[in-house]
C-alpha positions as a printed Julia matrix, in Angstrom:
251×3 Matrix{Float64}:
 -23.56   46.04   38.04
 -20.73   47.25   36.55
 -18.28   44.16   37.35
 -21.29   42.02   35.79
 -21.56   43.34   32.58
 -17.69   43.43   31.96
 -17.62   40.03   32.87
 -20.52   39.37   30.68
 -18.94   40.74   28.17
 -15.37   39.34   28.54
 -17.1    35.7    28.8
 -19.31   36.92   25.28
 -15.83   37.93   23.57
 -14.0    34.39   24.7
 -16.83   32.57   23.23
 -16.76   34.1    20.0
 -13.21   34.12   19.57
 -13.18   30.3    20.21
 -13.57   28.89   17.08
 -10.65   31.25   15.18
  -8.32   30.03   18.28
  -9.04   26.41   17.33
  -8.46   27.39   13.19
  -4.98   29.64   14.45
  -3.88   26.09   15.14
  -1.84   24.46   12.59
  -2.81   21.02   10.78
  -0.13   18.53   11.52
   0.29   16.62    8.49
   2.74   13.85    8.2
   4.17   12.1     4.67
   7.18   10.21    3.99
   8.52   12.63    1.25
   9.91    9.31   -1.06
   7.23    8.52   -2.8
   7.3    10.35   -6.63
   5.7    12.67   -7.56
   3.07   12.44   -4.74
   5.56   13.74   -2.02
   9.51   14.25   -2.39
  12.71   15.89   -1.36
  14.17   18.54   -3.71
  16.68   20.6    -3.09
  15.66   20.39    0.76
  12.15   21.38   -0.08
   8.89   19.46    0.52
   7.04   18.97   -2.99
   4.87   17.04   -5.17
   0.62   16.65   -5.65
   0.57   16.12   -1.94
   1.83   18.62   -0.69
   0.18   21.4    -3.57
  -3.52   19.62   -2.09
  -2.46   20.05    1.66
  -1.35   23.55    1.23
  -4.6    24.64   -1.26
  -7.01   22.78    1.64
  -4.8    25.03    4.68
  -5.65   28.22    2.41
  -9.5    27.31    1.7
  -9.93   26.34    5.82
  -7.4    29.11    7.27
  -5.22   27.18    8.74
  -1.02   26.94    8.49
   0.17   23.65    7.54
   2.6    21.41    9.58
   4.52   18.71    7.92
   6.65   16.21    9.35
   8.35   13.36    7.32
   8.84    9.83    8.25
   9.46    6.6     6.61
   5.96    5.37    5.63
   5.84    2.31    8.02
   5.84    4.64   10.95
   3.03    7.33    9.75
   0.09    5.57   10.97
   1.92    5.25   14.67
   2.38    8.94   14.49
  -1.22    9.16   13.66
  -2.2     7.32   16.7
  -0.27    8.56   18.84
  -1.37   12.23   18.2
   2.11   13.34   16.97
  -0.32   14.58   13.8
  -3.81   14.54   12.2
  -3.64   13.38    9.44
  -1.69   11.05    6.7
  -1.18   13.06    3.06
   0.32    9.66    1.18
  -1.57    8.07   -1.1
  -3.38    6.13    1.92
  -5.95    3.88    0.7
  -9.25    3.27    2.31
  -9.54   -0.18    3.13
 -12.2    -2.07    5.49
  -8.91   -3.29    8.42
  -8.09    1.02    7.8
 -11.7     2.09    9.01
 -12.03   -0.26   12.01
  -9.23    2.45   13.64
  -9.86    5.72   11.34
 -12.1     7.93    9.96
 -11.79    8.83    6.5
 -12.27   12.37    4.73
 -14.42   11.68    0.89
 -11.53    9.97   -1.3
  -9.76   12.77   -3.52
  -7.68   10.56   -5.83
  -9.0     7.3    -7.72
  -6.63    5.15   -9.04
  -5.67    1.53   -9.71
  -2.82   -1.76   -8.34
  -0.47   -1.69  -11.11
   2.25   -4.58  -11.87
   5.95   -2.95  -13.14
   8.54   -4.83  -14.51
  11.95   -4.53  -15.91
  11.58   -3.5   -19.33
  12.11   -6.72  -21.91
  10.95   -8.98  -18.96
   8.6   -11.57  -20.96
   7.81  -13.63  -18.44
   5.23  -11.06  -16.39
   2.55   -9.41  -18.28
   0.21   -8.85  -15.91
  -0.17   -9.8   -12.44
  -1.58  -13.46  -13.02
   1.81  -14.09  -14.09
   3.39  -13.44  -10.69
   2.97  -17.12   -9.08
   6.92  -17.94   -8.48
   7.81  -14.68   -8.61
   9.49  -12.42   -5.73
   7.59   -8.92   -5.95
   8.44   -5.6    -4.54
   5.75   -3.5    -2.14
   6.15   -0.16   -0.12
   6.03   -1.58    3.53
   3.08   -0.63    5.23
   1.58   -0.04    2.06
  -1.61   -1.88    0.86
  -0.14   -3.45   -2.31
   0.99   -6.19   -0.09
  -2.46   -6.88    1.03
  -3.68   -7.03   -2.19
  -1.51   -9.13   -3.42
  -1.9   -11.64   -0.36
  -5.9   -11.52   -1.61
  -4.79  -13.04   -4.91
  -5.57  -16.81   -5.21
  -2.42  -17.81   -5.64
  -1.36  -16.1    -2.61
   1.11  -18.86   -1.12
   3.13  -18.83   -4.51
   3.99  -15.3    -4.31
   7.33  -14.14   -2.42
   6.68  -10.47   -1.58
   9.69   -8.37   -0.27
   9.21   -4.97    1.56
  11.15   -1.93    0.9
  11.17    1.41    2.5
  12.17    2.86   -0.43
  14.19    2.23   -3.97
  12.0    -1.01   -5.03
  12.21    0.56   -8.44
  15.89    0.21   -8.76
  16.29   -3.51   -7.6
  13.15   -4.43  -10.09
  15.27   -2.45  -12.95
  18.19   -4.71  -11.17
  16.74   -7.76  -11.71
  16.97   -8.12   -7.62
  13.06   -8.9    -7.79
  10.84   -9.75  -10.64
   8.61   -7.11  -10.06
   6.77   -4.84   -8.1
   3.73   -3.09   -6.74
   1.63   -0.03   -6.85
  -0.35    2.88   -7.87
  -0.67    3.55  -11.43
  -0.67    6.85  -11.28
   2.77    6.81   -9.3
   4.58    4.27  -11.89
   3.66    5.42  -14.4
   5.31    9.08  -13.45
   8.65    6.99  -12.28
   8.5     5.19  -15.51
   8.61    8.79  -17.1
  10.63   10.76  -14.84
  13.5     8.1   -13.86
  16.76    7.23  -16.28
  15.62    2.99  -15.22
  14.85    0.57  -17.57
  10.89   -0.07  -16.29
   7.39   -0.6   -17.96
   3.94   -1.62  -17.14
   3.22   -5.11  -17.27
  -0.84   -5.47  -17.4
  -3.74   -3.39  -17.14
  -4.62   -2.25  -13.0
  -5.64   -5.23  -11.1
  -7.28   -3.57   -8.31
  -9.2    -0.51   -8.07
  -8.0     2.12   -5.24
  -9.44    5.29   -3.74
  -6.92    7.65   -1.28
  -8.66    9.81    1.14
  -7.0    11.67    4.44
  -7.37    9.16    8.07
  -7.9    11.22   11.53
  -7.84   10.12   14.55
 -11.35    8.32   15.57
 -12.4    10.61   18.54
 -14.62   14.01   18.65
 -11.75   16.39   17.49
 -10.61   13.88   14.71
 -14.23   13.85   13.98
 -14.43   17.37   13.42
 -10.97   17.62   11.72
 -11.71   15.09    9.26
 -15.44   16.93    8.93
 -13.7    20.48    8.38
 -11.15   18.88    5.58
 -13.94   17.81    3.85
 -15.93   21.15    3.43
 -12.76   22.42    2.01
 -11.85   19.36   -0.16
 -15.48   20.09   -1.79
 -14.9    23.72   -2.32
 -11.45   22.77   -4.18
 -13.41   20.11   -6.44
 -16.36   22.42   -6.99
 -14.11   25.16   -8.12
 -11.56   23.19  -10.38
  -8.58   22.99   -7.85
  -8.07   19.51   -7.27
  -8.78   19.31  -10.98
  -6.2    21.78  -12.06
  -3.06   20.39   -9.27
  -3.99   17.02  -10.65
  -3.83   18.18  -14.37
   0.27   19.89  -13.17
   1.68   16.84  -11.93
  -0.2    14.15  -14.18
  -1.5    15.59  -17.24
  -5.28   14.13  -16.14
  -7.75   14.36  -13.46
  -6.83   11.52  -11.08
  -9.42   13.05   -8.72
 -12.5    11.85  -10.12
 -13.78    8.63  -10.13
């Protein structure tokens, strides 16, 4: 009788300790950490409105976070192959993205944007990039977007893992690609000779993709009570307002 209730109560104490176990384990996020003011590198440490969200959302859900850097083109492999949970970069819902993910609700809205070299007169918005060779993130959506355009076939687009805003300021392209919110902080931040060319041509909302299976499920389920806490209480609000100057998380 006695064996039977320390068992009983051993199995009791496993089953309620469960759950913490599963939180003690740390969220593996991965971001490319080139891609201003969203994630960076400086002086060797891991910043930007990125990483301030990630590390608010491990505080409200009790969990350490674990980044990992890679070029942006490989982030979604790491993704599937479980080498993380999640994506923290910008990622964009789209309808090809949710066929393989599942999304958390979107926590920044924002807009395609065309940038040019400053004094360029011949773009002004993005109907005015038929002949032109345009810049895009690889892997990115911008390039989709721009293959959605009409006038598709006259576009030459040009992939970059990083530094497309130097060979636009170059002249090496005529333009290129992508979130407002982003250029508009390189336009400020960087000594390059940039501007915006044209209101947003495409509207965008950025939410965090896990893995489609039961544990992604409930990953992607358990970053969402937290992202709602950080919205209800002026978080997201107030990271957004450091880095931008604006609410970029509400639609």
């Amino acid at each position: 009788m006695k064996t039977l209730l320390i068992n009983t109560l051993l199995a009791i104490s496993l089953f309620a300790s469960a759950p913490l176990l599963a939180q003690d384990k740390p969220l593996r996020v991965g971001m490319s950490g080139q891609y201003f003011p969203f994630t960076f590198v400086e002086q060797d440490e891991l910043k930007g409105f990125e990483v301030d969200v990630m590390n608010a959302l491990g505080k409200e859900m009790g969990r350490d976070i674990q980044y990992e850097t890679a070029n942006f083109s490989g982030l979604f492999g790491m993704l599937q192959s479980g080498r993380i949970d999640t994506v923290a970069n910008q990622i964009t819902i789209t309808d090809e993205r949710k066929k393989a993910y599942v999304f958390t609700d979107p926590y920044v809205y924002d807009g395609a944007q065309v940038v040019t070299k400053k004094g360029n007169t011949e773009v002004r918005g993005v109907e005015d990039l038929k002949g032109k060779t345009v810049a895009v993130n690889l892997g990115s959506n911008f390039e989709a977007l721009l293959e959605e355009l009409p006038y598709a076939d006259q576009i030459t687009i040009k992939t970059y893992e990083s530094n497309l805003e130097r060979d636009t300021a170059l002249g090496r392209v005529d333009a290129f690609v992508m979130d407002r919110v982003s250029a508009s902080q390189i336009i400020k931040e960087k000594p390059l000779p940039l501007e915006l060319a044209g209101p947003t041509f495409s509207q965008i909302t950025n939410a965090y993709p896990f893995q489609d299976t039961e544990a992604g499920r409930a990953l992607r389920d358990e970053v969402n009570k937290a992202l709602e806490t950080l919205r209800d209480n002026g978080t997201l609000a107030s990271i957004s307002e450091k880095w931008f100057g604006t609410d970029i998380t509400q639609p």
